[in-house]
N, C-alpha and C positions, 0 to 999 in steps of 0.2 A: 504494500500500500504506500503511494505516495505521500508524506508529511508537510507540513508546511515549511520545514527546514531546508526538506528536500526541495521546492520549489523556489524558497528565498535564496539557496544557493543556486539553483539556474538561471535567475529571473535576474538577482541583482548583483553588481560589480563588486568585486572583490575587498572592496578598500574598508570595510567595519567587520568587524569581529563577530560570529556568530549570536543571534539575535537570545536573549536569555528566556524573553517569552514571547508568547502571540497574546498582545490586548488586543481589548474589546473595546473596551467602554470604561470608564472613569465616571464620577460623580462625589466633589468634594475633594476631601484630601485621602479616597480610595481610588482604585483600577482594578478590574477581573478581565482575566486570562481566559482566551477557547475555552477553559475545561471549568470555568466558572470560581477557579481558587478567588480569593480576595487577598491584595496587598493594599497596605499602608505605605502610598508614593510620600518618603523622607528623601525622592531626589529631585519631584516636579519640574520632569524633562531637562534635567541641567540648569536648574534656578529659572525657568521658563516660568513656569505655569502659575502664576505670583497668586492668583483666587481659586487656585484648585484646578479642577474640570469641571467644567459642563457648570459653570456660574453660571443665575441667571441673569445677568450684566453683561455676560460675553455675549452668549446666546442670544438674546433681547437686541446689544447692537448691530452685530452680524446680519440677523434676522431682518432687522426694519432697514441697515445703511444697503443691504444687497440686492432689497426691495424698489431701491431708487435707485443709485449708483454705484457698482464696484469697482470701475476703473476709466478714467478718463484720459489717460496720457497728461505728459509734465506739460502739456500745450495749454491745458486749461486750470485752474485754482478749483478748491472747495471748501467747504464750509469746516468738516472735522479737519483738514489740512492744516486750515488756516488757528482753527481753534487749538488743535495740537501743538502747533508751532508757538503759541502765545503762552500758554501751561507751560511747555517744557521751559521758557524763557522765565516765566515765575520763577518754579518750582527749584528751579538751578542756579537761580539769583541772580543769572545775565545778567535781566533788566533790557533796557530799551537798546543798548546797544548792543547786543546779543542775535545771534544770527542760527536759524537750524538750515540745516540739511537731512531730507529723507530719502533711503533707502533699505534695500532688505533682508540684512543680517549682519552680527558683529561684524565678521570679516567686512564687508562692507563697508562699514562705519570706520574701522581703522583704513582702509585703501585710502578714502577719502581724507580721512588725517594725513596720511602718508603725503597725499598730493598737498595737501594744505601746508607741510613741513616746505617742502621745496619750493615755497612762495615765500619762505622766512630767509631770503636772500640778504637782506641788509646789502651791503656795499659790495655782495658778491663774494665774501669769504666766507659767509655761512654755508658749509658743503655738509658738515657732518649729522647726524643721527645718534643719539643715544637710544638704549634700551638696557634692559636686563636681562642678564642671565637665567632661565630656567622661564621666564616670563612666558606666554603665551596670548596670540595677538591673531591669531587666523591661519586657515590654510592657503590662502589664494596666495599669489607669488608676492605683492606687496606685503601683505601683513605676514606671509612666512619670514620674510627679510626682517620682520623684528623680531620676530620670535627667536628667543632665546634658547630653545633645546634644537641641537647639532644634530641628532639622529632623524627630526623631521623635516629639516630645511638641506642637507647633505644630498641627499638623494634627486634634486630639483637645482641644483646650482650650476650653470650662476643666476641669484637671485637679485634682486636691485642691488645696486651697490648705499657706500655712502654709512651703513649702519654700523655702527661700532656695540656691542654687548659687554657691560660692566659688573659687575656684582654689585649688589645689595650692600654696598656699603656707605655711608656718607664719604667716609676718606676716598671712596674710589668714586665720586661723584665729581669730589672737588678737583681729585686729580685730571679728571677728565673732561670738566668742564671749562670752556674759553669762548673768546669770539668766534670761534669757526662754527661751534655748534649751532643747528637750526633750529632742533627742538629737541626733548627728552621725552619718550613714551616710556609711562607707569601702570603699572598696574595697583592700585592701593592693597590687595589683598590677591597673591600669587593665587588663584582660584585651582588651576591644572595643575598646579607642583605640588599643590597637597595643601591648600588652604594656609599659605605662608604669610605672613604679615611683616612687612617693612618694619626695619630697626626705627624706636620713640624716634621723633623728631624730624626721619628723614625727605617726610613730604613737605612740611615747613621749610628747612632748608631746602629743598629742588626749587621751590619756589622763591626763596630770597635770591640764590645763584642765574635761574633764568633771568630774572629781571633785572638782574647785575651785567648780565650777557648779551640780552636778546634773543635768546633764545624762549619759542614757545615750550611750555609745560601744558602737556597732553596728556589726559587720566583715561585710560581703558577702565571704565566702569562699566562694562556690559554684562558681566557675574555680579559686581558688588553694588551696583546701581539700583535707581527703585525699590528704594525700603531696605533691600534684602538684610542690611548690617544694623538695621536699625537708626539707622540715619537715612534721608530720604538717599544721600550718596555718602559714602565714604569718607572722601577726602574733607567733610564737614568734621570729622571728628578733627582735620588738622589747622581748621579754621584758618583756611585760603581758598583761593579761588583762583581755578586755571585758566589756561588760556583759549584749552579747547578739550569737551568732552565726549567722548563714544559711549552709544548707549544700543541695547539690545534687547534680548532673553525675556525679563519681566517688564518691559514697556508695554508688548503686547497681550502677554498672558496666554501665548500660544498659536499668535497670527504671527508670521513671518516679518516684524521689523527692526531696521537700526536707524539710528542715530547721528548726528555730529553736531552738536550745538558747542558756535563759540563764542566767546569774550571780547568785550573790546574790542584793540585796533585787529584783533586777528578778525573780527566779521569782514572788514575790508580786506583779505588776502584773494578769496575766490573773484571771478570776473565772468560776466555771462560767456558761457561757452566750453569754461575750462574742467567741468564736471557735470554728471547726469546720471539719473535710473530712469528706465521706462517705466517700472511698477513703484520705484518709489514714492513714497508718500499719496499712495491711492486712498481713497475714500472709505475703502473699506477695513484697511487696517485702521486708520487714523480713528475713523471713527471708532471700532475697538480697544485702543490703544485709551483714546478718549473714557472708555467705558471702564477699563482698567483703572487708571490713577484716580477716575473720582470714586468708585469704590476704596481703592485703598488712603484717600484724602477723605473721606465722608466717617469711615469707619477706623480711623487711626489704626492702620496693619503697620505703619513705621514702630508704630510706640510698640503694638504685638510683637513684632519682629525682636525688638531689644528685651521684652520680658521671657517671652517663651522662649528666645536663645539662652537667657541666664539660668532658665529653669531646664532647658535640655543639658545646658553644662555640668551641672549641679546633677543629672543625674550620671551622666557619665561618668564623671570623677565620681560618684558613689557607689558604682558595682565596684565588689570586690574582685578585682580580675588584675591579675599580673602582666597581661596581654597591652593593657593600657595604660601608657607612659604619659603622654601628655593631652591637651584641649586646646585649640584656637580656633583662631575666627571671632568675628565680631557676629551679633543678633544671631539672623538662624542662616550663616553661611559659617557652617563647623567642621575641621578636621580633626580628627583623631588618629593620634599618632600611635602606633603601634610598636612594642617591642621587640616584633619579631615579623618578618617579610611575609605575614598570614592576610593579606589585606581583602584577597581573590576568594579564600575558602572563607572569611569572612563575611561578607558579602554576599556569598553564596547560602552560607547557611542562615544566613540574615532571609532571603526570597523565601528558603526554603520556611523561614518561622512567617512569612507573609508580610516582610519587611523589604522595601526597595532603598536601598545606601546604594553608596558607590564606591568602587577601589581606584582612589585618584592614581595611586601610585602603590606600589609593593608594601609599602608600609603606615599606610594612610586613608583612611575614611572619612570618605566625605560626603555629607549631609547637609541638602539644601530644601527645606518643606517649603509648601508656601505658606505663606504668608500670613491664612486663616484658621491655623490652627488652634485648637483650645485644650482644655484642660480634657478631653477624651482622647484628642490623636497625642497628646503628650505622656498620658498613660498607658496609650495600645503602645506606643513607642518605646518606654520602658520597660513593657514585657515582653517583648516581640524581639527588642535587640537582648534584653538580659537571657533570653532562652538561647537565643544564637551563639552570645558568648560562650555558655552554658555547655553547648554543642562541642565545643572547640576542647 
């Protein structure tokens, strides 16, 4: 008898790893598989799915914006476009001189940072690019050229040039910082490498150094953005403001968009002609996208975010389990560092107790719910990973 595995492997290209299950259907912060198991989603599509599934907010927008219009080409404006565009310019503290750009996925959002860097010319010696080490910024070929792990950008080179990759350190910040740089891409919380947080201080300082330079300061908040840390963005806990921001994942709540809202004199870098999407910023995500932050603006999910993270931490650190070494992350974007390179059998046996985590990395669990959880998915989450551990 034919599987569906056996069909996903003839049907779809080779580049993702064997599929763990077949859903179905989702509602809230669950999902059931073909054979009708129930999990508790603690990964919400890679920090995507910021109201769960199947909200009646999402539903409701989709439903009425596709009723009228789903896609008009960048030829014409629309009403959630235009409305999305003036939120995210609040919400991010632009203000009036604040400038977005829509299109359809993180990577995305950084390409378009990327081309945005190479308008930070200054007198013609700004050539260079920072990033970091282990960071992670997209597959397409621009945002691979910042990404920071060797084993996924090696295989594809040569990549843009220009990008130099630093470590996490302020001293190697400073060491690497001059007139020549264009911009610095950050990540406030390493999301892919296992839920890493930048040394105290270090976004504070990137920001004094750009502006010492000229150079922009660019935040990849497409993982840590919207709510997810408990601040509506990250780099609020370092109380600055950049020059130019990428946004993704939970903007939409599981419609395909991104982001690029920027600062200041960086809105005047782009010039008609010099960037475009055909899908982005259609009518139908925006209006979604729309439907998305006034739920999580209506219903304070920022403020949830930063209590339920305290109370997931809190449970973590209180299994008795030798397995688990340490806890980061800000709100409910948490890794769990493990002691021993169990991350996969972890994980595993986590589905198997009806719990979805994720193995960021060989030694690392990583846990991103949405954003509406309460005091039941917080204690099915408690049993459900304490069995698993349990298992091991």
């Amino acid at each position: 008898m034919t599987t569906w595995q056996d069909r996903y492997s003839a049907a779809m290209m080779g580049t993702l790893s064997t599929p763990l299950a077949l859903l179905e259907r989702g509602e809230g912060c669950y999902v059931w598989d073909d054979a009708g198991k129930q999990y508790l989603d603690f990964l919400s599509g890679i920090a995507v799915n910021s109201l769960g599934h199947a909200h009646p907010a999402i539903v409701g927008a989709v439903t009425t914006q596709i009723n009228a219009l789903a896609h008009v080409s960048n030829y014409f404006a629309t009403v959630p476009q235009i409305e999305l565009a003036e939120r995210l310019k609040r919400i991010t503290g632009a203000g009036d001189a604040g400038r977005v750009y829509f299109c359809n996925s993180g990577a995305e959002a950084n390409e378009a940072a990327f081309k945005l860097s190479r308008l930070n010319k200054g007198d013609g010696s700004r050539t260079r690019v920072l990033a970091l080490t282990d960071a992670f910024h997209g597959r397409t070929m621009g945002a691979l050229a910042l990404t920071g792990k060797p084993h996924m950008r090696e295989p594809f080179e040569p990549v843009a040039g220009g990008v130099e990759h630093i470590d996490s350190t302020i001293e190697a910040l400073e060491a690497a910082m001059d007139h020549t740089v264009a911009a610095l891409f950050l990540e406030p919380i390493k999301g892919e490498a296992g839920v890493l947080e930048l040394p105290d201080g270090y976004v504070a300082r990137a920001r004094e150094l750009c502006t010492e330079f000229g150079a922009l300061l660019i935040l990849d908040e497409i993982q840590t953005g919207v709510g997810r840390t408990g601040r509506w963005f990250a780099y609020e806990y370092a109380g600055i403001v950049p020059d130019a921001l990428t946004l993704a994942k939970g903007l939409g709540g599981g419609v395909p968009i991104g982001a690029l809202v920027t600062f200041g004199a960086a809105s005047n870098l782009f010039t008609r002609g010099q960037h475009g999407s055909t899908y982005g910023g259609n009518p139908l995500v925006t209006a979604t996208s729309n439907a998305v932050l006034s739920v999580i603006e209506d219903e304070n999910l920022v403020d949830n975010a930063e209590r339920r993270g305290a109370e997931l931490r809190a449970i973590i650190e209180g299994f008795d389990s030798p397995l688990i070494d340490e806890v980061r992350g800000l709100g409910l974007l948490i890794g769990i560092g493990l002691a021993e390179p169990v991350a996969l059998k972890l994980a595993a046996a986590a589905m198997d107790a009806g719990l979805i985590v994720n193995a960021a990395n060989e030694s690392t669990i990583r846990i991103a719910p949405p954003l509406i959880i309460g005091d039941d998915e917080v204690a099915e989450f408690s049993r459900r990973f304490g069995a698993a551990i349990a298992s091991l």
